[in-house]
C-alpha positions as CSV (number, residue, x, y, z in Angstrom):
1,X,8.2,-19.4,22.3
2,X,6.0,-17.9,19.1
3,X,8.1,-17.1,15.8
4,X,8.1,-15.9,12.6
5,X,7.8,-18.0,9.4
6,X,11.2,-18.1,7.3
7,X,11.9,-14.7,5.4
8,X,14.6,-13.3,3.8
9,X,16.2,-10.2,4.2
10,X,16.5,-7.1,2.5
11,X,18.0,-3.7,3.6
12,X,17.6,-0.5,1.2
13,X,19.7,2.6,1.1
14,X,17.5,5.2,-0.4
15,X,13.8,5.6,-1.4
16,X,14.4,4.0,-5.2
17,X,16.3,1.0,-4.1
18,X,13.4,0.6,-1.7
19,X,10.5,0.7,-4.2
20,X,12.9,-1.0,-6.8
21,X,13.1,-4.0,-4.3
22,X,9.5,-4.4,-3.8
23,X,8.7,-4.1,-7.5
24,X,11.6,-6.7,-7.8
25,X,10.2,-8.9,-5.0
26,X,6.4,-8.7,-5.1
27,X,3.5,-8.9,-2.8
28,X,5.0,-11.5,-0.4
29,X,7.5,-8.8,0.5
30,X,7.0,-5.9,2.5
31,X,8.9,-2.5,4.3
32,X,10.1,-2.6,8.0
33,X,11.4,0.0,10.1
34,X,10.6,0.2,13.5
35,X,8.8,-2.7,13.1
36,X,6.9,-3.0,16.6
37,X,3.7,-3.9,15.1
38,X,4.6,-6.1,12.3
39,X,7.2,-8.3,14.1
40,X,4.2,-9.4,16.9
41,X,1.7,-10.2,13.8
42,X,4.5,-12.1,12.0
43,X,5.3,-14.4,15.6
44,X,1.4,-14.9,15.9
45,X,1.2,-16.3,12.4
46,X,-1.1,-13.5,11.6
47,X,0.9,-11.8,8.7
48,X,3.2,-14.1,6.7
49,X,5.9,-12.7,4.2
50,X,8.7,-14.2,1.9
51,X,11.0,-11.0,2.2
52,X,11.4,-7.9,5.0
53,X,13.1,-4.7,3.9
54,X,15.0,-2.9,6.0
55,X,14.3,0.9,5.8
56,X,15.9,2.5,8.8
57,X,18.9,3.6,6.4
58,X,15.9,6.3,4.8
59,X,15.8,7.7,8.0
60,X,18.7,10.2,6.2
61,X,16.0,10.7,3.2
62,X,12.7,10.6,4.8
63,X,13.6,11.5,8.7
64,X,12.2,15.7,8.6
65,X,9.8,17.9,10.2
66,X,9.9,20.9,8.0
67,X,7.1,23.9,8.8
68,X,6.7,26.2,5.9
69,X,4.8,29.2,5.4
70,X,1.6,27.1,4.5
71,X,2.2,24.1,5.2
72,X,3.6,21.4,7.3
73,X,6.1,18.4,5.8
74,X,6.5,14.8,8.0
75,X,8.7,12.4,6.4
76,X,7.4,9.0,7.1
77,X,10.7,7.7,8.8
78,X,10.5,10.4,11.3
79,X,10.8,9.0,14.8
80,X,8.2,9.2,17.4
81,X,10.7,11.1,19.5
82,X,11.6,13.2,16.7
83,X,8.4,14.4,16.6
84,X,7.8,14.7,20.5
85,X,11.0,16.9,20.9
86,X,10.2,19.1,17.8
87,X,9.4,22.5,19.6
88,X,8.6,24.2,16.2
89,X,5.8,21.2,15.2
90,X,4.3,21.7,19.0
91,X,4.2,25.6,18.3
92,X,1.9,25.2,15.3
93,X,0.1,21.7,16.2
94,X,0.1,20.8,20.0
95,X,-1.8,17.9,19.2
96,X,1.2,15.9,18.3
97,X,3.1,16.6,21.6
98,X,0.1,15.6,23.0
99,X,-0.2,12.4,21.4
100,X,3.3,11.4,21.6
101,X,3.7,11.9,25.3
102,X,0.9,8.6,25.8
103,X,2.5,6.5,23.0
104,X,3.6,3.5,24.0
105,X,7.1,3.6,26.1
106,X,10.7,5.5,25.4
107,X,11.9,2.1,23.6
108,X,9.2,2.2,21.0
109,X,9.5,5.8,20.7
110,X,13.3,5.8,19.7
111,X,12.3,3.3,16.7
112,X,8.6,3.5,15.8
113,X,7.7,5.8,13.1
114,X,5.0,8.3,11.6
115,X,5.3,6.2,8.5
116,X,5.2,3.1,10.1
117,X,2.1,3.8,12.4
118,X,-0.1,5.3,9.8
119,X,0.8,2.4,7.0
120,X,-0.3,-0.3,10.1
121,X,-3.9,1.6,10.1
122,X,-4.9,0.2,12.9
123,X,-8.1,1.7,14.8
124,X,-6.5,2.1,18.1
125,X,-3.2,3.9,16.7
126,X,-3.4,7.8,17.9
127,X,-1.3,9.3,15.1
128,X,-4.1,8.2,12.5
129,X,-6.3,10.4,14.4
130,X,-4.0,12.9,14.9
131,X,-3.5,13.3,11.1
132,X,-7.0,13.0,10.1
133,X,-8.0,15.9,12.6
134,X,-5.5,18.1,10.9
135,X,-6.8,17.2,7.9
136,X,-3.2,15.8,6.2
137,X,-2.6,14.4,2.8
138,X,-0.2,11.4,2.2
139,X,2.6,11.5,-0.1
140,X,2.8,8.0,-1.8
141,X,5.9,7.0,-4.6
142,X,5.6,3.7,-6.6
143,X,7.2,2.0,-10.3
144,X,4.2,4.7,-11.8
145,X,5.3,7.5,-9.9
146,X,4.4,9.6,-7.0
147,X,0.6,10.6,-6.0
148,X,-1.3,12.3,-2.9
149,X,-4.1,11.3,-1.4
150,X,-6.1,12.4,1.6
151,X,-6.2,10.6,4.9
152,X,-9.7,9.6,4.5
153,X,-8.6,8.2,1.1
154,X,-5.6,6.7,2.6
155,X,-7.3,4.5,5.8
156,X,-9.8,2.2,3.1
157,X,-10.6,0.1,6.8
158,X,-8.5,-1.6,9.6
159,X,-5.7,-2.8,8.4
160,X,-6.0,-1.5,5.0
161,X,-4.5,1.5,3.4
162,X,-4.6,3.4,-0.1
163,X,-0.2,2.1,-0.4
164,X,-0.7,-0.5,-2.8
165,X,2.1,-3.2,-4.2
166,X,5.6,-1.9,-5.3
167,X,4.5,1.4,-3.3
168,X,5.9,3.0,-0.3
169,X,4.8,6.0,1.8
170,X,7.1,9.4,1.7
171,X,5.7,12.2,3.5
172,X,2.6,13.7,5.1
173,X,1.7,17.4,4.7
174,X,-0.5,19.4,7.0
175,X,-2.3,22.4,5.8
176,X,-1.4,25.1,8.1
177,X,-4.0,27.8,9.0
178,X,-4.4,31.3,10.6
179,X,-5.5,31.2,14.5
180,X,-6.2,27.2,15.0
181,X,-4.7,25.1,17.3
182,X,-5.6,21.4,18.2
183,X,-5.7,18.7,21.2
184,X,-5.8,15.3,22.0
185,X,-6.4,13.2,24.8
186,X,-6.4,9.3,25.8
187,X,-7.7,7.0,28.3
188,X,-5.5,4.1,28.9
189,X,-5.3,1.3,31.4
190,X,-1.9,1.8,31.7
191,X,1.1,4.1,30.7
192,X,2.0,3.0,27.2
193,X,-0.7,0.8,26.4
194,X,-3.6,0.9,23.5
195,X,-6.6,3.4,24.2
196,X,-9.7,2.4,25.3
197,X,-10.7,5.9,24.2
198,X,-9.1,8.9,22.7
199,X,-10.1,11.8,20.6
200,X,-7.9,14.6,19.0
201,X,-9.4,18.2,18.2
202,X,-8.6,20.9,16.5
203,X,-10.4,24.5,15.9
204,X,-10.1,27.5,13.9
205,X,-11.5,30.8,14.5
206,X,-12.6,33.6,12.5
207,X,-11.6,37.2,13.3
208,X,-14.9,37.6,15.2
209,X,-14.5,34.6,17.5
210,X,-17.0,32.3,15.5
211,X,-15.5,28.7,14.9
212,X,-14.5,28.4,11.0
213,X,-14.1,24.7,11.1
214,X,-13.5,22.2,14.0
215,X,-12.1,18.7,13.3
216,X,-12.5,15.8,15.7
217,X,-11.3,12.7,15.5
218,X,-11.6,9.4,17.4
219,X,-9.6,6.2,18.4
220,X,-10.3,2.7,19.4
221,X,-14.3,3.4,19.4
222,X,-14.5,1.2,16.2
223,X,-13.7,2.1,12.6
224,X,-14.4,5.0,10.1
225,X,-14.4,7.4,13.3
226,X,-11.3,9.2,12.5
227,X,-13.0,12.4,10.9
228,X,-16.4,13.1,12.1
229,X,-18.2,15.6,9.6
230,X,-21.3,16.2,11.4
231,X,-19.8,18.1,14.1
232,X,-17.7,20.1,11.9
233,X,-21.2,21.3,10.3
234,X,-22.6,21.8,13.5
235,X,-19.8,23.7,15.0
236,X,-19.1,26.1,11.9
237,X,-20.2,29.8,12.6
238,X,-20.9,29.1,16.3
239,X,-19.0,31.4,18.9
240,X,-17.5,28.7,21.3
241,X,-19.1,27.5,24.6
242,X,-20.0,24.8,26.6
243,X,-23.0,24.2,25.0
244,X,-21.4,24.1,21.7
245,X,-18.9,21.4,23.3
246,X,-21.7,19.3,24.8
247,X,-23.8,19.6,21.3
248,X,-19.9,17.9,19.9
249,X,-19.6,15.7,22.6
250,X,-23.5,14.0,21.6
251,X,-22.7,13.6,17.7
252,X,-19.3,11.9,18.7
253,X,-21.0,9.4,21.0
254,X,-23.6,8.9,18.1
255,X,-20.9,8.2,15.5
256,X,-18.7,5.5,17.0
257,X,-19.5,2.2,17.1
258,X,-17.6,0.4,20.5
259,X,-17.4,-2.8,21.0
260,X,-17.3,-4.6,24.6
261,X,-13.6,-6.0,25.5
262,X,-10.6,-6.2,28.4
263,X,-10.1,-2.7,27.9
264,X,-14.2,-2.1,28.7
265,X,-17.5,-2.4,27.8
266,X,-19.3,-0.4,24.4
267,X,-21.5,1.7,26.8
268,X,-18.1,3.0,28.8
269,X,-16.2,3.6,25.5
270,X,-19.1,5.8,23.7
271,X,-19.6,8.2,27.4
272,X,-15.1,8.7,27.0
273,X,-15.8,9.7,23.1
274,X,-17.9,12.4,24.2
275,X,-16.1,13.8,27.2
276,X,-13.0,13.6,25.6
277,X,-14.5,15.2,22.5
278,X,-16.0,17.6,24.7
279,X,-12.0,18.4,26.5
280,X,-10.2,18.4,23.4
281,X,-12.6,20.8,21.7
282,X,-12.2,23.2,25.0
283,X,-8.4,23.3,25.2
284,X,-8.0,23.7,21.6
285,X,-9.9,26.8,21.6
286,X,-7.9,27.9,24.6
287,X,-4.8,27.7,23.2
288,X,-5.9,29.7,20.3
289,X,-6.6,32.7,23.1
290,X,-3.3,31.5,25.1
């Protein structure tokens, strides 16, 4: 039976005794919460730490989905469930229902959270698409104070994020904008598992029908694939249409970089980045006429 190395254990009850802990502790300590990706790493010897904190008492703190007038506030302990159930985040960004419906199983969705998925930056994980399509900014609070960065500043590679020692993540905020909507699909081998493909979309129009902007992002087809610029230039000023989706579909397939594994081979990956692309693109821009 694989387990962890010895650690000790730590349990916070708000954000300060949190960041005072892992000022206190160092780098050999580090946050826990749902902890369904860390705990596997830890049994397979892959990640190795002195301390855990315990953080599910923040849930009070850092557990809200609050949709302003112009924007949109996460907190990073807000549950996976949390954030399927919300009827007022699905109103204004359908892309997260959609996501959270193919993430993982009930039992991870009770504990797992936005916070906890983004900070594991991991090139499979569908929220880390989700966010960079909407083009979200991370709230991040340390000994030095608090500071925002974007999600491309935030995801520095696999595995690796912009949340440095002593530092936790608080919050993400989406900018909301008029008549957009978004999308996301995934291609799994089974219910709950990672994606061999999946792509999130989402569209904006101007008051003639042209597209104003159009943000894709990808999963699992290798890393840096999480905002694709190119086919927001190519899209931008174009009235929607098939051909505009296929012309989407090609740059995606051009941008990521698969690699053969179980889940399938580079060739397979790269023809789902486009056609999911291509679907995610189409139903956004339905649900702005719906």
């Amino acid at each position: 039976m694989q387990v962890p190395g010895p650690f000790e254990y730590e349990r916070a009850t708000t954000v300060d005794h949190a960041i005072g802990l892992l000022e206190r502790l160092g780098s050999t300590a580090r946050l826990v919460a749902g902890g369904h990706s860390l705990l596997p790493m830890m049994k397979l010897r892959l990640a190795n730490f002195d301390y855990l904190i315990d953080i599910n008492d923040l849930h009070t703190e850092l557990g809200f989905i609050v949709v302003g007038d112009d924007e949109v506030r996460i907190g990073a302990m807000t549950r996976h469930r949390e954030l399927l159930e919300s009827d007022e985040l699905a109103r204004v960004f359908p892309i997260f229902s959609d996501a959270e419906r193919v993430i993982a199983d009930p039992v991870v969705r009770n504990r797992g959270t936005l916070g906890g998925s983004l900070c594991q930056a991991d090139p499979s994980e569908d929220l880390s698409a989700v966010c960079t399509t909407l083009n979200a900014s991370c709230v991040i609070r340390g000994p030095a104070g608090t500071r925002t960065v974007t999600m491309e500043d935030f995801h520095r590679g696999p595995y690796e994020t912009a949340v440095g020692d002593g530092e936790m993540l608080l919050e993400v905020r989406i900018p909301l904008r008029p008549r957009g909507s978004s999308a996301y699909e995934k291609v799994e081998r089974r219910a709950g598992d990672w994606a061999v493909t999946s792509a999130g979309a989402a569209v904006w129009l101007n008051d003639d029908g042209t597209v104003a902007d159009a943000r894709v992002g990808l999963a699992a087809v290798g890393p840096n694939t999480t905002g694709i610029p190119a086919i927001s230039a190519a899209m931008a000023g174009q009235p929607p249409s098939e051909e505009l989706y296929d012309r989407a579909a090609a740059i995606a397939r051009d941008a990521c970089e698969p690699a053969t594994d179980q889940r399938g081979s580079a060739d397979y990956k790269r023809h789902l980045a486009g056609e999911l692309t291509r679907r995610t693109l189409r139903r956004a821009v339905q649900r702005i006429g719906g």
